[in-house]
C-alpha positions in Angstrom: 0.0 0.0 0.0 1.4 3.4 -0.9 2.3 6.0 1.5 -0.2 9.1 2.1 0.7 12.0 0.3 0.7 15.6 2.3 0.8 18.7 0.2 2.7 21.2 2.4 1.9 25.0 0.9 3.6 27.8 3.1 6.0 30.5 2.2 8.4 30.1 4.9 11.2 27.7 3.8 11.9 26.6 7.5 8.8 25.5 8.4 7.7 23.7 5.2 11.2 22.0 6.2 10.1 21.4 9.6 7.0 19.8 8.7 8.4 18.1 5.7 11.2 16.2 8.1 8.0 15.8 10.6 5.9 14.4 8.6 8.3 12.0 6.6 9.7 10.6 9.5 5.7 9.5 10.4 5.5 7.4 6.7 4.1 10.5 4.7 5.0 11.6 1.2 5.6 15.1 0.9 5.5 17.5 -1.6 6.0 21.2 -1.1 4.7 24.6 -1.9 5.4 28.1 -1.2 2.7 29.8 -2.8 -1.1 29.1 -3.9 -0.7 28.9 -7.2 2.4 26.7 -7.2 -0.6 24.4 -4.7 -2.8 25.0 -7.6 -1.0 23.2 -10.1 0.2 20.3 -8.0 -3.7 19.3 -7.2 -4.5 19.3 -10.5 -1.4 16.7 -11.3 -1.5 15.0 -7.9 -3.8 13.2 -5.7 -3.1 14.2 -2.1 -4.8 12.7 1.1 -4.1 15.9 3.0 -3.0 19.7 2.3 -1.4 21.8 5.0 -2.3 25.5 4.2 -0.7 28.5 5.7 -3.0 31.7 5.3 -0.9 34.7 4.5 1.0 34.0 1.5 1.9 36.5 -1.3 -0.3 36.4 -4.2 -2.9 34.0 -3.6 -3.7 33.7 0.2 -4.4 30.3 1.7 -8.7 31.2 1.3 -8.4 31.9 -2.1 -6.3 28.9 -2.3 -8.4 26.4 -0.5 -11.3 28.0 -2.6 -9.3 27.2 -5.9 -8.6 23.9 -4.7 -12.0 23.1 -3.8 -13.2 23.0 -7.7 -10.9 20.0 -8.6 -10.1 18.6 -5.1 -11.8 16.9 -1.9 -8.6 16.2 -0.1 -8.5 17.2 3.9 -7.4 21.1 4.1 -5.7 21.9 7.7 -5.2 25.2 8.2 -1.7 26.0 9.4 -1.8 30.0 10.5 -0.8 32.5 13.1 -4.1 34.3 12.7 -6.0 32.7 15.9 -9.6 35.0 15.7 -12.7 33.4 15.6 -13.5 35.1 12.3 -10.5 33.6 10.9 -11.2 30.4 11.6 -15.0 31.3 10.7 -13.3 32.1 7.2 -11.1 29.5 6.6 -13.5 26.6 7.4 -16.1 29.1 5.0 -13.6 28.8 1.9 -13.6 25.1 2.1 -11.0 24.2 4.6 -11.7 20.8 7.5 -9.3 22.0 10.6 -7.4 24.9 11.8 -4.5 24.8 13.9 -2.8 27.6 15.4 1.0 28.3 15.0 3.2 28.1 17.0 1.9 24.6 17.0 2.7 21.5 18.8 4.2 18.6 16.7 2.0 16.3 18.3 -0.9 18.1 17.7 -0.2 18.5 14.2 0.9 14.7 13.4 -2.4 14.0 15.7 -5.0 16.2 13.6 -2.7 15.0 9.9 -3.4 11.2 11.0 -7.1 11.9 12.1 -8.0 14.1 8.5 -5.9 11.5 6.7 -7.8 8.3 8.4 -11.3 9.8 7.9 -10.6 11.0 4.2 -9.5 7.3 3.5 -12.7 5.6 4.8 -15.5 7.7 3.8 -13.7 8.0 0.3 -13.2 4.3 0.3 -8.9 4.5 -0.4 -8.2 1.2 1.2 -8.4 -2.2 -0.2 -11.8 -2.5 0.4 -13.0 -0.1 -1.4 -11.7 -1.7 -4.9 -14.1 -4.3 -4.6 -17.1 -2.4 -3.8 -17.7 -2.8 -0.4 -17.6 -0.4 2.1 -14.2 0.3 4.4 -16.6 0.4 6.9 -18.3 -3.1 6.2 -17.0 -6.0 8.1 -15.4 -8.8 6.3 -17.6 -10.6 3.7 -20.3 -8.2 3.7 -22.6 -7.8 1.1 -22.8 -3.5 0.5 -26.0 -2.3 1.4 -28.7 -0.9 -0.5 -28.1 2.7 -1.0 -29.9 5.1 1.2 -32.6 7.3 -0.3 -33.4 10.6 1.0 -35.6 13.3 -0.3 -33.8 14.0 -4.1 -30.6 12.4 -2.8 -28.8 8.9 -3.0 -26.3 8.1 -0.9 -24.1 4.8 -2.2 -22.2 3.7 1.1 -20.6 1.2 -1.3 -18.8 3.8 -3.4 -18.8 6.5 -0.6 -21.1 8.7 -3.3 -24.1 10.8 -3.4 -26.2 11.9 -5.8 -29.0 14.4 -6.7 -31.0 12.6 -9.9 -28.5 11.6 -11.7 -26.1 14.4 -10.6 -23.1 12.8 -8.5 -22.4 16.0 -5.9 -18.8 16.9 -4.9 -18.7 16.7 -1.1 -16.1 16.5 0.9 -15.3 13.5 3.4 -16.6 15.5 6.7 -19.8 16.6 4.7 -20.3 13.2 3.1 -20.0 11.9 7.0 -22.3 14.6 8.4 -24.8 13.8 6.1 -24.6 9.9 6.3 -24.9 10.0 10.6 -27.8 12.7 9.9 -29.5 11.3 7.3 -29.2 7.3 9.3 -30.6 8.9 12.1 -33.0 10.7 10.9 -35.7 12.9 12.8 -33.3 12.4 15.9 -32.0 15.8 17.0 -28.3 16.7 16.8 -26.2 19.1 19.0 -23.5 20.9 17.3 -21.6 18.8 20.1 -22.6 15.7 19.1 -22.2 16.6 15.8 -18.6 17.7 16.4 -17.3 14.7 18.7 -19.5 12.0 16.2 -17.9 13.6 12.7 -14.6 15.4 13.7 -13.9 12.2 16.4 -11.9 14.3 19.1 -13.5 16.5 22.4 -15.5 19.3 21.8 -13.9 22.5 22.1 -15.4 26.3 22.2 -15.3 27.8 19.0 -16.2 24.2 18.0 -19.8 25.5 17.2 -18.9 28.2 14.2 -17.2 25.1 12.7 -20.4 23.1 12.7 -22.4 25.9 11.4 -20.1 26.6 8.9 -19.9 22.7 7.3 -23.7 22.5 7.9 -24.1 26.0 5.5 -21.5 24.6 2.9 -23.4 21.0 3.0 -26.9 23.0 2.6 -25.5 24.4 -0.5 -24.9 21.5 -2.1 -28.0 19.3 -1.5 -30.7 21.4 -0.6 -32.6 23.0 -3.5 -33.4 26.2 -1.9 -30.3 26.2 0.9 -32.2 29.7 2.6 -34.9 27.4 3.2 -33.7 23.8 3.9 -35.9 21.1 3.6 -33.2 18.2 4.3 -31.6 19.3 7.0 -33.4 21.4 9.9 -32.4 23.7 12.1 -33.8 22.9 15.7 -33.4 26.2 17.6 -31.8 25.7 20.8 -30.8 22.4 20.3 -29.4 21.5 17.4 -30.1 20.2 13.9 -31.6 16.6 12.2 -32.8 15.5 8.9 -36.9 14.5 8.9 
């Protein structure tokens, strides 16, 4: 099985070299960056199971990046910046983006949050063995794949790890493909953004953790709902959370 490949974009030599050496020394292959559009050019060449994204770059800035990446990429985006504010976390998870981590960072923390982005992008996209034969990564051995869930306009195919609208195959990434597929198999149960959170992102709640939520929940809304200012699929509960009916 081949090694994971981590796109490293940041316009600081020493610390795409520090993560580089980090990184590779945990199994990884690495490829670098020091600006967006350099990033640009490498997703549309090569798959990657994970981008690492630094935010104030010359020329393109890591938004515009992640947003630019977004139209030809699903791949985990983890944020990588000194900018700590709310709203810039608010932003970056906006533009597409699946974590934010603070610099000055801990190494642990950043091999911890890599492996978790990389692990959930590789089951609910289906990259290990599995997958080839058209069962699920999550199915236990000898399984038969199920019948794919229908929902309102959508169809979700746990086999291939795909939905669709009609005929329409959406472009989701893998933490709004497994926030829809918890909501949509538990359907008419409530959800708090803290269940939501621990269930999808699989680590403790945190505060702040909530904007995050709200944010993937917009971005998933405009992508399956036909009016996303008035969702039908997925409801907010006010007070207490959200669910699919």
């Amino acid at each position: 099985m081949e090694p994971s490949r981590i796109l490293i974009v940041d316009d600081n030599a020493e610390i795409r070299e520090i993560i580089h050496i980090l990184l590779e020394g945990e199994g990884f292959d690495i490829e670098e960056a020091d600006d967006g559009q350099r990033a640009l050019d490498l997703t549309k060449k090569l798959d990657f199971d994970l981008i690492i994204l630094d935010i104030m770059m010359p020329g393109l800035n890591g938004y515009q990046t992640c947003i630019e990446i977004r139209k030809n990429s699903n791949a985990p985006i983890l944020f990588l910046s000194a900018r700590t504010k709310d709203s810039d976390k608010t932003l970056g998870f906006s533009s597409g983006g699946d974590d934010y981590l603070a610099k000055p960072f801990s190494y642990n923390e950043l091999i911890s949050r890599a492996k978790a982005l990389i692990r959930r992008y590789q089951v609910y996209r289906g990259k290990d063995a599995l997958s080839e034969s058209g069962i699920s990564a999550n199915a236990p051995a000898g399984s038969i794949p199920a019948e794919p869930l229908v929902f309102h306009h959508l169809k979700i195919d746990e086999a291939k790890e795909e939905v669709t609208s009609g005929q329409i195959p959406l472009e989701l990434t893998d933490t709004e493909y497994a926030m829809l597929l918890l909501l949509v198999k538990h359907r008419r149960q409530i959800f708090s953004a803290q269940h939501l959170y621990e269930s999808v992102w699989n680590e403790p709640y945190y505060y702040g953790a909530n904007n995050t939520v709200m944010v993937h929940i917009r971005n998933l809304r405009l992508k399956i709902e036909k009016d996303p200012k008035n969702p039908a699929l997925i409801k907010t509960i006010w007070g207490k959370g959200y669910r699919c009916d």
